[in-house]
C-alpha positions in Angstrom: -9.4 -24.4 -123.7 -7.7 -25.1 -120.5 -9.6 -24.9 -117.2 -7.6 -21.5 -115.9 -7.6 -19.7 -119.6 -9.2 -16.4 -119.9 -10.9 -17.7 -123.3 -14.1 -18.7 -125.0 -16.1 -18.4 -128.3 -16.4 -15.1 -129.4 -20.2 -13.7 -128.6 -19.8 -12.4 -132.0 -19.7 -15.8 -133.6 -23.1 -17.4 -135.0 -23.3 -20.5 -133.8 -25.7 -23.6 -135.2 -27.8 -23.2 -132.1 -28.0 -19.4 -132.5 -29.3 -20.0 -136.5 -31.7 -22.9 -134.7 -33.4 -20.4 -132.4 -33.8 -17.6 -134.9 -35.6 -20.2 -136.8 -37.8 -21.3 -134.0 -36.1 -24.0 -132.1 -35.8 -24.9 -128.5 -32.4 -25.3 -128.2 -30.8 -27.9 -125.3 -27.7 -29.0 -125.0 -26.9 -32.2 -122.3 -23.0 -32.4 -121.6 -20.2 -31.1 -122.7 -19.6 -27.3 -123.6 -16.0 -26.8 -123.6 -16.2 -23.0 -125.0 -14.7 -21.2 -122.8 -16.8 -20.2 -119.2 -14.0 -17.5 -117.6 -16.8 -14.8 -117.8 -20.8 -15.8 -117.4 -21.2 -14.4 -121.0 -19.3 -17.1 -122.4 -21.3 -19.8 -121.1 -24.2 -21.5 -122.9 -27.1 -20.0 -121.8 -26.6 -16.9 -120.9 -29.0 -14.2 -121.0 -28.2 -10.5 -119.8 -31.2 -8.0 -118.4 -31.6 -4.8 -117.8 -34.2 -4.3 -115.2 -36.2 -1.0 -115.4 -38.5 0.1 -112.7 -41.8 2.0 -113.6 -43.8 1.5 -110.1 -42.9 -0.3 -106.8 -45.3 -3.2 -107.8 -44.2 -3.7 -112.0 -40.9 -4.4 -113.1 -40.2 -5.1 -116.7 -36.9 -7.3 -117.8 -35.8 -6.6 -121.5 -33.1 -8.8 -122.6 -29.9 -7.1 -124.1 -28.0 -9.3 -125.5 -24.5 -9.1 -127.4 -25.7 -10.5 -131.0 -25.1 -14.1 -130.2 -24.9 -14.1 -126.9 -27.6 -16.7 -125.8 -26.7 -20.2 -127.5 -29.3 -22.9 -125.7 -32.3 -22.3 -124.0 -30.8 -24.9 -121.4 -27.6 -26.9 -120.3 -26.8 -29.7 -118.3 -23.3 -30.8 -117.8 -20.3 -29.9 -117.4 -18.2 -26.5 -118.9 -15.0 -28.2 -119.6 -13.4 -31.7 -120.8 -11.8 -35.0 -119.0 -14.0 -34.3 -115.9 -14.2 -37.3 -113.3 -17.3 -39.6 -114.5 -18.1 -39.9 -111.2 -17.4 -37.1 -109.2 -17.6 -34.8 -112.1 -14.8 -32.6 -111.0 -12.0 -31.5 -113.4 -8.6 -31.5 -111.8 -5.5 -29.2 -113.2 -2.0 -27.7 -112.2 -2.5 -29.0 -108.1 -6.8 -27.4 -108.1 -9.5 -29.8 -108.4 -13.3 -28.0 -108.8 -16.6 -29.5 -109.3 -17.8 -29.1 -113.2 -20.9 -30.1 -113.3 -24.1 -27.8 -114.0 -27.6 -26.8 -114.2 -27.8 -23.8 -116.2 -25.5 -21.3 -114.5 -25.8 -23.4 -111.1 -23.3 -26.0 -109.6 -25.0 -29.5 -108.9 -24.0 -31.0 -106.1 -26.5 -34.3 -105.2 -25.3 -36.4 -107.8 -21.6 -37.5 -107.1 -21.4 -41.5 -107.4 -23.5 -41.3 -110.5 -21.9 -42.1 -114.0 -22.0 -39.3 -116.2 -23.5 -41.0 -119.6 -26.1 -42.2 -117.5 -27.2 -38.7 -115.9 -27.1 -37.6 -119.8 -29.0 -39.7 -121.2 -31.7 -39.4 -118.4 -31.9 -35.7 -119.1 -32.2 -36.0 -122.9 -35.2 -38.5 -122.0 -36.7 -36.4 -119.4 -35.9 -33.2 -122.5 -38.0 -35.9 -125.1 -40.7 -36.8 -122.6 -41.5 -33.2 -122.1 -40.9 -31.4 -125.4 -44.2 -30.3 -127.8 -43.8 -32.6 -130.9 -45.6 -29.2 -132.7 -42.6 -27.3 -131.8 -38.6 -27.4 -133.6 -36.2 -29.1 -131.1 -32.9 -28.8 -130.9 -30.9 -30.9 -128.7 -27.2 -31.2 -128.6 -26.1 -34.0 -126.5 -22.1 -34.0 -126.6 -21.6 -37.7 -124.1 -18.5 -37.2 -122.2 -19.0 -39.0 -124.9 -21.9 -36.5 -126.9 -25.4 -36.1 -128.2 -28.2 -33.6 -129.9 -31.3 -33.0 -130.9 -33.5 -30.5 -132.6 -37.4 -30.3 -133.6 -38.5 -27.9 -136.4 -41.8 -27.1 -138.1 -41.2 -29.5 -140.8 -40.3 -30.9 -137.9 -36.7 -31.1 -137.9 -34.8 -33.0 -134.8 -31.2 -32.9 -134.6 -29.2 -35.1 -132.5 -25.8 -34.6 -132.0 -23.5 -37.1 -129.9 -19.9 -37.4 -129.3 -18.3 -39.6 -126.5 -15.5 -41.1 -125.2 -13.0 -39.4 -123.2 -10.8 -39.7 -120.9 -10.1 -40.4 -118.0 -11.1 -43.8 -118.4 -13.9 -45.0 -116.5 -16.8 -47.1 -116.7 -19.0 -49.2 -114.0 -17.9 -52.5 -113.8 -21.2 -54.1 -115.3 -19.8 -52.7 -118.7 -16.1 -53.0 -118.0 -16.6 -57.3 -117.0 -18.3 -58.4 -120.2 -15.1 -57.8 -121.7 -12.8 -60.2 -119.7 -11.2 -61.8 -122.9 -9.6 -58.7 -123.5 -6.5 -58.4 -121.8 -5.1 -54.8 -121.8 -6.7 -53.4 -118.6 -7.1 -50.0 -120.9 -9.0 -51.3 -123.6 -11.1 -53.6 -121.4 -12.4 -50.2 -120.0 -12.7 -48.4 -123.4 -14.8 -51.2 -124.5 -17.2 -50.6 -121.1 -17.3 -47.2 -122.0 -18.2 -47.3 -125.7 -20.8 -50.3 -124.2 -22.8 -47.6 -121.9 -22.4 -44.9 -124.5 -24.2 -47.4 -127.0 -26.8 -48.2 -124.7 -27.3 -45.0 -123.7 -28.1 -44.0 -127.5 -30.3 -46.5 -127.8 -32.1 -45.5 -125.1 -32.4 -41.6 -126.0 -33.8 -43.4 -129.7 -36.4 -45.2 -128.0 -37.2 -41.9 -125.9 -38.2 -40.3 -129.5 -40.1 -43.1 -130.8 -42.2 -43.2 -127.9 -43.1 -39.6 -127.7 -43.9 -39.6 -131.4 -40.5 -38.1 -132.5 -38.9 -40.5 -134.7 -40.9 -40.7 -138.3 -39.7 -37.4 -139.8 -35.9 -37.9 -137.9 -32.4 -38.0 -140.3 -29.7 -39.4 -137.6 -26.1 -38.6 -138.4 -23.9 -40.9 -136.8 -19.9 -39.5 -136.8 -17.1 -39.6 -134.7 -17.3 -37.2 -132.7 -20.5 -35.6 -131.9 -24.4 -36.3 -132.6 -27.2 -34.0 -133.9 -31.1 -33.7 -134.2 -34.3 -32.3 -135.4 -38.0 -33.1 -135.6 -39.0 -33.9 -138.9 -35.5 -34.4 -139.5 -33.1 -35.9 -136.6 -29.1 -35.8 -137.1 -27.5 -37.7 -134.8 -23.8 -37.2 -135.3 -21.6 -39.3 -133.2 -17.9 -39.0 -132.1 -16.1 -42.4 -130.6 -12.4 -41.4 -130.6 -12.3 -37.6 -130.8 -10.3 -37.2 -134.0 -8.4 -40.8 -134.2 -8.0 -43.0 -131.4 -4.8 -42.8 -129.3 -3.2 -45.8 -129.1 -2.7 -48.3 -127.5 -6.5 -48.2 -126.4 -7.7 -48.0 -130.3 -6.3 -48.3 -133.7 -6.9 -46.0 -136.6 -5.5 -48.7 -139.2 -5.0 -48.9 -141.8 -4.4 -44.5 -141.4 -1.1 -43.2 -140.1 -1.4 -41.6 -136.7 -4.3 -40.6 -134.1 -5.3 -37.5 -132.1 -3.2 -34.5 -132.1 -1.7 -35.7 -135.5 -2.1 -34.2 -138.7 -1.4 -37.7 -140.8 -5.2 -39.3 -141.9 -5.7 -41.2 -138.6 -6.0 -37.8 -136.6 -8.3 -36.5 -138.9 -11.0 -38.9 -141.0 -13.5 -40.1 -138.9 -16.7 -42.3 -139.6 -20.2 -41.3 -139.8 -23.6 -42.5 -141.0 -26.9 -41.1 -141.9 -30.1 -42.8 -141.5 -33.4 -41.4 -142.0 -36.8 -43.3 -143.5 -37.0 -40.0 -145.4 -34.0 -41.0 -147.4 -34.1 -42.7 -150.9 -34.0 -46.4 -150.3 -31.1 -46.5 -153.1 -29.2 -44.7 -150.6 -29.4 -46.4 -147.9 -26.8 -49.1 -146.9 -24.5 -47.1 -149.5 -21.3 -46.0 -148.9 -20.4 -42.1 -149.4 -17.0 -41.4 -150.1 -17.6 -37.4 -150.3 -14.9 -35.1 -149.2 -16.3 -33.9 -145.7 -15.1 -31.0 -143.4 -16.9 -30.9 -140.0 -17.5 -27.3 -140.8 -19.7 -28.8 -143.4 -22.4 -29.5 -141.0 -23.1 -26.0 -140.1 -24.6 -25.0 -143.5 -26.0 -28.6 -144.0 -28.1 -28.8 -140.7 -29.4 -25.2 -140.5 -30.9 -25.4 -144.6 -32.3 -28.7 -143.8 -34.3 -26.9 -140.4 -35.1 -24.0 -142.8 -33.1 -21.4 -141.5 -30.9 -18.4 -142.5 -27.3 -18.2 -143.2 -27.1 -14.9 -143.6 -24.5 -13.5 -140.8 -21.6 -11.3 -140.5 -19.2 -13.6 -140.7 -18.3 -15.7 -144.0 -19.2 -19.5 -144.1 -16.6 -22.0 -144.8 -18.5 -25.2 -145.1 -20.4 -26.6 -148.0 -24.0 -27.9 -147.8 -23.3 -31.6 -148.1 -26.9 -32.7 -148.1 -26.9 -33.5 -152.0 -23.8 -35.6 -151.3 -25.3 -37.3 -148.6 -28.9 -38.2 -149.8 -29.4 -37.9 -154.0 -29.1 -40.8 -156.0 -27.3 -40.9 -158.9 -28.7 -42.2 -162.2 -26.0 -45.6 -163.3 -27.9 -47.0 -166.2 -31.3 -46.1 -168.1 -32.6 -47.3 -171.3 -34.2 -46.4 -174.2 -36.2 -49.8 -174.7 -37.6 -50.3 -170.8 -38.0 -46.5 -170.0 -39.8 -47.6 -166.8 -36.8 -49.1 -165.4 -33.9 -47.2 -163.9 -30.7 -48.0 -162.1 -29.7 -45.8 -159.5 -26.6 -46.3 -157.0 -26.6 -44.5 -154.1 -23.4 -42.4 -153.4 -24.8 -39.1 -153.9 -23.6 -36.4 -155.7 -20.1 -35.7 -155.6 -18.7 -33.2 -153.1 -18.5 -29.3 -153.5 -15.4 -29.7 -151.7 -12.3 -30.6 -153.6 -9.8 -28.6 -151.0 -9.6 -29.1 -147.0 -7.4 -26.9 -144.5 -7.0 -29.3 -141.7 -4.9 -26.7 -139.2 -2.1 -23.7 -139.1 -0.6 -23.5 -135.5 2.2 -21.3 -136.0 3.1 -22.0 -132.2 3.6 -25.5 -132.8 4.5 -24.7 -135.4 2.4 -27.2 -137.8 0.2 -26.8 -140.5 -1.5 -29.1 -143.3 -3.7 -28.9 -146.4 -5.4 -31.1 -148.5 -6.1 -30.3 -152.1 -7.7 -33.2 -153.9 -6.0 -36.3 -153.1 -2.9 -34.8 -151.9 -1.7 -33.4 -148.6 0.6 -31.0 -147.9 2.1 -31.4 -144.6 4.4 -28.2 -143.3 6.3 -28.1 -139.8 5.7 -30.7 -136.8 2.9 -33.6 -138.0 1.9 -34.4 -134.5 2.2 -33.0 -131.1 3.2 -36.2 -129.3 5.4 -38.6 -130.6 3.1 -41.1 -129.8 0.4 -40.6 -132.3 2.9 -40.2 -134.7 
């Protein structure tokens, strides 16, 4: 969604924070919203009254809300993308405007201060003041991303995604990289450097204030989730394939805006001491939509998918964390084999996009892709 387009998510539309709070989450989400923000309804946290008078000194406000219409609790950030990591103002078509927020308010103090840095300080500040006893949810999209939930069982998820452009990074990051000689990539790698610290930071945060034991962290490229008893951290480095020449996506064909592999596998992780030792250290090579996570995430926390709207994802959560029995026999009953790469995948068919403006469109059905109209919108990431 472009800064001056009169579009956003529809209120309608059941989001995973909106399932989160009807379970009993706190919902927070530190960074990037990039949903649309042309009407106060569309934002993040929104919350409409009516106020209704019954004396001069007692006044009553009911909230009426569309059925989704309040996603978080809080937000911190900013309401588009590429925003200034400095100055946190977006610039497009000849306007510049400061993007940076508190809720629905603009906050001006903190020009001069990098942008993964201010996040990560707010997800610790979020941690150091959060009620282990309650559900948390935090999303904490990095300009680069991250989140984080607590639930009852507790469930945390942690949800992360970072870098973007423009690229930018403090020079402390940028000059441990002086062997690399593309000015581009020397900054990418500064970047990726603070993002990583900063993660390792907000873990630390959750381990000191008791929130770490009952945490599954989903690391994927992209974005980062989490919940108490449970944390997913889900982690985006290249936004849907890297664009070259400041990454590489080989041995895959293409890179953002593309419809060819490297534009649309990325790599994630889970880790969690709640996991089954033969899992861990395994890889998964389940067919995985990101859509996949909305189902996943919100059966983990215990809640509801009942809604309006149909689901497309699949609860991956088998995939991701059962064992599958490799050898067993008869003669030494007590001993089992077990490799971990999960179930297979629900999913045997993937629709990766139809843009009939572009026009371009692509499907995968099992291991075959079918590729229709313009593969990539730059020639580029071709």
């Amino acid at each position: 969604i472009r800064p001056t387009e009169p579009q956003g998510l529809p209120l309608n539309e059941r989001t995973i924070a909106n399932a989160l709070k009807q379970a009993g989450y706190a919902t927070h989400i530190v960074g990037k919203w990039h949903l649309g923000f042309f009407k106060q309804e569309y934002t993040p946290t929104f919350s409409k009254y009516i106020i209704v008078t019954f004396s001069l000194r007692l006044v009553f406000m009911t909230p009426f809300l569309t059925p989704y219409a309040q996603r978080f609790d809080t937000h911190y950030g900013y309401y588009l993308g590429a925003e200034d990591y400095w100055n946190h103002t977006r610039s497009f078509m000849g306007f510049q405007g400061l993007d940076w927020r508190r809720g629905l308010l603009p906050v001006r103090n903190e020009g001069g201060l990098y942008s993964t840095h201010l996040l990560t300080a707010e997800v610790e500040r979020i941690v150091s003041q959060h009620d282990p006893h309650t559900p948390l949810f935090l999303y904490l999209p990095y300009q680069g991303t991250v989140f984080v939930d607590n639930m009852s069982l507790v469930y945390r998820f942690f949800n992360l995604t970072a870098v973007h452009d423009p690229l930018q990074a403090p020079d402390e990051y940028v000059n441990r990289y002086k062997s690399i000689q593309n000015k581009d990539r020397r900054i990418y790698a500064g970047m990726v450097t603070c993002m990583d610290e900063g993660i390792g930071n907000v873990t630390r945060a959750f381990k000191k204030y008791g929130l770490w034991d009952n945490t599954i962290l989903v690391w994927t490229s992209g974005k980062i989730y989490a919940i108490t008893e449970i944390l997913i951290l889900h982690y985006y480095l290249i936004d849907n394939g890297g664009q070259v020449p400041i990454h590489s996506n080989w041995p895959l064909r293409g890179g953002k805006n593309s419809l060819w592999d490297g534009g649309m596998k990325v790599p994630a992780f889970v880790y969690s001491e709640l996991l089954p030792k033969a899992v861990r250290g395994r890889p998964s090579y389940a067919l995985m939509h990101a859509v996949d996570w909305y189902p996943t995430l919100i059966q983990l926390a215990g809640g509801s998918l009942s809604q309006h709207f149909s689901i497309d994802g699949q609860d991956m959560w088998p995939s991701i964390s059962k064992v599958t029995l490799l050898l067993s026999s008869n003669r030494f009953p007590h001993i089992n084999i077990f490799i971990g790469q999960g179930q297979p995948s629900p999913r045997t068919e993937m629709l990766h996009d139809i843009d009939p403006l572009m026009p371009m469109a692509a499907i995968r059905i099992g291991d075959w892709k079918l590729i229709t109209g313009q593969p990539c919108i730059t020639k580029k990431n071709c």
